[in-house]
SEDREN-585575 format. One record per residue (C-alpha): residue number from 1; x, y, z. Coordinates in nm, 2 decimals. Last residue first. Layout:
BEGIN
> num:xx:yy:zz
> NUM:X:Y:Z
...
END
This chain:
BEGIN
> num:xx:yy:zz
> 236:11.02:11.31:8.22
> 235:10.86:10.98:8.22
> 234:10.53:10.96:8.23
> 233:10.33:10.81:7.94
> 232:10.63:10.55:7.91
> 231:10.51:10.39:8.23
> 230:10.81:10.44:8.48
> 229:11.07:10.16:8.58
> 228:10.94:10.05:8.95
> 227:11.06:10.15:9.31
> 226:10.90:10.07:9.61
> 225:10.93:10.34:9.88
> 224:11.05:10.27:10.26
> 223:11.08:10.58:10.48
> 222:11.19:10.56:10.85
> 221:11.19:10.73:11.19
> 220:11.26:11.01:11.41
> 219:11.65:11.00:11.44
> 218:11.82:11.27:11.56
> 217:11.83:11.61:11.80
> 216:11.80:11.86:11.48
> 215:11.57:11.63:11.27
> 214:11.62:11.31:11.17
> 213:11.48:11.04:10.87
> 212:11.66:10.75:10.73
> 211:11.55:10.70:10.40
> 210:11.59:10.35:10.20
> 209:11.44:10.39:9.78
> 208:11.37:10.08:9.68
> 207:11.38:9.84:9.38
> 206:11.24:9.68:9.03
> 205:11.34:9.70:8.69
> 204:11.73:9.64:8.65
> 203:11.67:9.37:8.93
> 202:11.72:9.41:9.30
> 201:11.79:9.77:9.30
> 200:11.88:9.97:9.62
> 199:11.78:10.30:9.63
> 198:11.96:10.60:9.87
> 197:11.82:10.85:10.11
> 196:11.94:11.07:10.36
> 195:11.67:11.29:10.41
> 194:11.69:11.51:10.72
> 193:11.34:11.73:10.86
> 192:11.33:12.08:10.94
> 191:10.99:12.17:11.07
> 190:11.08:12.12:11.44
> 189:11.05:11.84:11.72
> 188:10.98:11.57:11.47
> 187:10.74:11.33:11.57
> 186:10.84:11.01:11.75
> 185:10.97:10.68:11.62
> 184:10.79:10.70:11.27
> 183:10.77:10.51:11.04
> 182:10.68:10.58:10.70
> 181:10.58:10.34:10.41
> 180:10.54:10.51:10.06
> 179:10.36:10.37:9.71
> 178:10.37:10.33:9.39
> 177:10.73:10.50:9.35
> 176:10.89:10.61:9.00
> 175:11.21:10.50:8.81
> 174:11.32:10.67:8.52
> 173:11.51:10.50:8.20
> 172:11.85:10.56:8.16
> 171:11.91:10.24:8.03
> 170:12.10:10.07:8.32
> 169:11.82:10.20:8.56
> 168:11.76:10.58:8.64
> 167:11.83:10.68:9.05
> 166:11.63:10.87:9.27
> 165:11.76:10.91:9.66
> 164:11.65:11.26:9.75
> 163:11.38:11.28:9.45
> 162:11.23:10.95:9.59
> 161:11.27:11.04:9.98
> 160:11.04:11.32:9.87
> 159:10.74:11.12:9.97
> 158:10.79:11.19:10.38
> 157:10.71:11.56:10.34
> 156:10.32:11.54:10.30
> 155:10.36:11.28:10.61
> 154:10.64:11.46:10.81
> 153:10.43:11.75:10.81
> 152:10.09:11.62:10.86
> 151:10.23:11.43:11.17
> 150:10.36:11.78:11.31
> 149:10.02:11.94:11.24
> 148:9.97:12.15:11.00
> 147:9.86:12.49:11.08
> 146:9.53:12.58:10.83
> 145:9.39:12.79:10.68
> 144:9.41:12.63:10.29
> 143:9.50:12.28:10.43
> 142:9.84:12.19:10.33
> 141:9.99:12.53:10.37
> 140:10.32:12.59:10.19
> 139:10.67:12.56:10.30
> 138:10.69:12.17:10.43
> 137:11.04:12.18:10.51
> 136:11.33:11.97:10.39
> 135:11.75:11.93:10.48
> 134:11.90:11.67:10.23
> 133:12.16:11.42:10.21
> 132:12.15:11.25:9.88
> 131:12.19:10.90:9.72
> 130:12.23:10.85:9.35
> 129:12.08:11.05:9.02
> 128:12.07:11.45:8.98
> 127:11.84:11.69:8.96
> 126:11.71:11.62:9.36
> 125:12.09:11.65:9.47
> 124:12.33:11.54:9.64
> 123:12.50:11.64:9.99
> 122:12.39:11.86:10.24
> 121:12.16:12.05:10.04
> 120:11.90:12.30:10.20
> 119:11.49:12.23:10.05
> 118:11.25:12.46:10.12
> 117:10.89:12.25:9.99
> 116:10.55:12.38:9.83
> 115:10.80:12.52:9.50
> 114:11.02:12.35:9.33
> 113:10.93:12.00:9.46
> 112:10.57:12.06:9.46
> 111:10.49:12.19:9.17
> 110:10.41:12.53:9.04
> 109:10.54:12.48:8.80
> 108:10.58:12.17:8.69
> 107:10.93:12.06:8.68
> 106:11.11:12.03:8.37
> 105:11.45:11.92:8.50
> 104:11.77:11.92:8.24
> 103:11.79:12.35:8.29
> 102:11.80:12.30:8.68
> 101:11.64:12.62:8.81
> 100:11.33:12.46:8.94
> 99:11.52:12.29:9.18
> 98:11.61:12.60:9.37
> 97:11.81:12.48:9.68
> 96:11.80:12.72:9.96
> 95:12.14:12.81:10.09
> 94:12.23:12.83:10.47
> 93:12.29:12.46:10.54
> 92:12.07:12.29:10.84
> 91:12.37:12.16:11.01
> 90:12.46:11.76:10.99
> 89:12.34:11.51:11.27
> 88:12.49:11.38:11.61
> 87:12.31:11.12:11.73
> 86:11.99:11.13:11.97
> 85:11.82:10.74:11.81
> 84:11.81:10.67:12.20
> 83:11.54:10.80:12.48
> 82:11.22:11.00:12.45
> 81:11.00:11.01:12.76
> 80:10.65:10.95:12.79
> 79:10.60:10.78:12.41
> 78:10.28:10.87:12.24
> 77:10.03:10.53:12.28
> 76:10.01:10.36:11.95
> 75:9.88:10.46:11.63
> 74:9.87:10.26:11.28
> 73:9.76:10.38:10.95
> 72:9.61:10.23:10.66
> 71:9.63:10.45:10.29
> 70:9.46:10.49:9.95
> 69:9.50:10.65:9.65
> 68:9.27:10.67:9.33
> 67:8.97:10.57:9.42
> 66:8.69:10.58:9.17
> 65:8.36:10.83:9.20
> 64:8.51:11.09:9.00
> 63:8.85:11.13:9.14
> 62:8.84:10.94:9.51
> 61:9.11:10.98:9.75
> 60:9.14:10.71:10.05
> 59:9.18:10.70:10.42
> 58:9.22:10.40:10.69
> 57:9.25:10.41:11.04
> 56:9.39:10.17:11.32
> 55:9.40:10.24:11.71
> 54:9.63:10.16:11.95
> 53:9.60:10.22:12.34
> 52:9.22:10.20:12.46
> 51:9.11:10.08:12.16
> 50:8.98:10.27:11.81
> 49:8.98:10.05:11.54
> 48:8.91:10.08:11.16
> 47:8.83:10.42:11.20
> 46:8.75:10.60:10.88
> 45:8.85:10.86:10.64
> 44:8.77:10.98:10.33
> 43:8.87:11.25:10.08
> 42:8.72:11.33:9.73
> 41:8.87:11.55:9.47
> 40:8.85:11.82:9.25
> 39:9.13:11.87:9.00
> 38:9.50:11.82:8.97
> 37:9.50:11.50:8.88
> 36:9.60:11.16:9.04
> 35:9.77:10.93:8.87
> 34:9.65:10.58:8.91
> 33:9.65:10.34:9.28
> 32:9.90:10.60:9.50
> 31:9.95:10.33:9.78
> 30:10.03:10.54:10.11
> 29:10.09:10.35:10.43
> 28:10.18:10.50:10.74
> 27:10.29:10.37:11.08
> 26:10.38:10.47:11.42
> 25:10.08:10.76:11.46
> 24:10.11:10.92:11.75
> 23:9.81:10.81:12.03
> 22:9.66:11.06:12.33
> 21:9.59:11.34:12.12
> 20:9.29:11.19:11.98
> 19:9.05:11.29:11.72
> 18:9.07:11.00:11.44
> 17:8.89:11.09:11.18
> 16:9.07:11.44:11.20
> 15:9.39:11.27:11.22
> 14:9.31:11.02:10.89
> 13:9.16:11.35:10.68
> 12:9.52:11.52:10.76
> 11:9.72:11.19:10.68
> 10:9.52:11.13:10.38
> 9:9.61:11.45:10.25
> 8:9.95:11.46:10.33
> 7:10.04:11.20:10.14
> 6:9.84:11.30:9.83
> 5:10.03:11.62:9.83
> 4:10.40:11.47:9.84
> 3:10.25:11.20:9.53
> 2:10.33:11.48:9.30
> 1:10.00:11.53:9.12
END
């Protein structure tokens, strides 16, 4: 399973946990543990602390009795008024991308990137390796009847900063993410959300994909994304 759904999963079992309007989640930390199938699977969620301005919860997803992902969150009080970050940012293009059109990509289908997401190209691409500058929205219900909430959003979205950014090493070897740190300034005020992503390598087996995230009135936060050369079983 594309780590997109696991994200937002944990992030919707973490808000209901939680209950509380009052707090915005500042932090989330997604470790994906094994593969996760496409199958039955377990949620949980629990409060870890609950004070009078921050609280901390914790989620996992269990296949089969064992835990496959896991994540910790952080919430602090919502902000009152929303000040700096407000830069000028690129327009939402026309065009949807179609990634599942690329003849060199074997995407799932249906999967995630090709078709749970809109995606609108600024610059780069999904298909293709180096940094990329690219307009997303969730396009597909999360919870089956449900709205998502803006948190849930940005959270199921905030794993494509991968395919945005994605790069192969010297051999042309993949590289894949074990886990995803957002941060988050404030929520997004709309469903359209800017990648601009790019990895950094500090060896030619180990990085980390940067992304700056913004929506149509500027920054809302960070994603940070370990990178490692993919088990042979995986790569594409």
């Amino acid at each position: 399973m594309h780590g997109g759904p696991i994200c937002g999963l944990m992030s919707w079992g973490i808000e209901r946990e939680l209950a509380r309007v009052d707090l915005m989640c500042s932090r989330y930390t997604v470790e994906i543990l094994s593969g996760v199938p496409v199958d039955s699977l377990g949620i949980s969620a629990n409060v870890v602390k609950n004070g009078k301005r921050t609280a901390v919860v914790e989620a996992s997803i269990s296949h089969q009795g064992r835990v496959v992902a896991r994540a910790t969150s952080q919430w602090l009080s919502r902000p009152k008024e929303l000040s700096g970050h407000q830069v000028p940012v690129p327009a939402i293009p026309v065009e949807r991308a179609d990634p599942g059109a690329h003849p060199d990509m074997e995407y799932p289908r249906p999967g995630f990137n090709a078709d749970a997401v809109e995606l609108r190209v600024v610059s780069g691409s999904t298909e293709e390796s180096g940094p990329g500058l690219i307009w997303a929205r969730l396009d597909h219900e999360l919870i089956a009847g449900e709205a998502a909430s803006k948190f849930q959003q940005v959270a199921t979205l905030c794993d494509l900063g991968a395919a945005v950014g994605w790069e192969h090493d010297d051999n042309d070897q993949a590289f894949i993410n074990p886990d995803v740190t957002l941060q988050l300034l404030r929520l997004p005020q709309t469903e359209w959300i800017l990648f601009d992503s790019a990895v950094e390598r500090s060896s030619p087996n180990l990085g980390c994909c940067r992304t700056t995230l913004a929506d149509e009135a500027g920054v809302i936060g960070w994603v940070l994304q370990s990178q490692m050369i993919a088990p042979e079983e995986i790569r594409l």
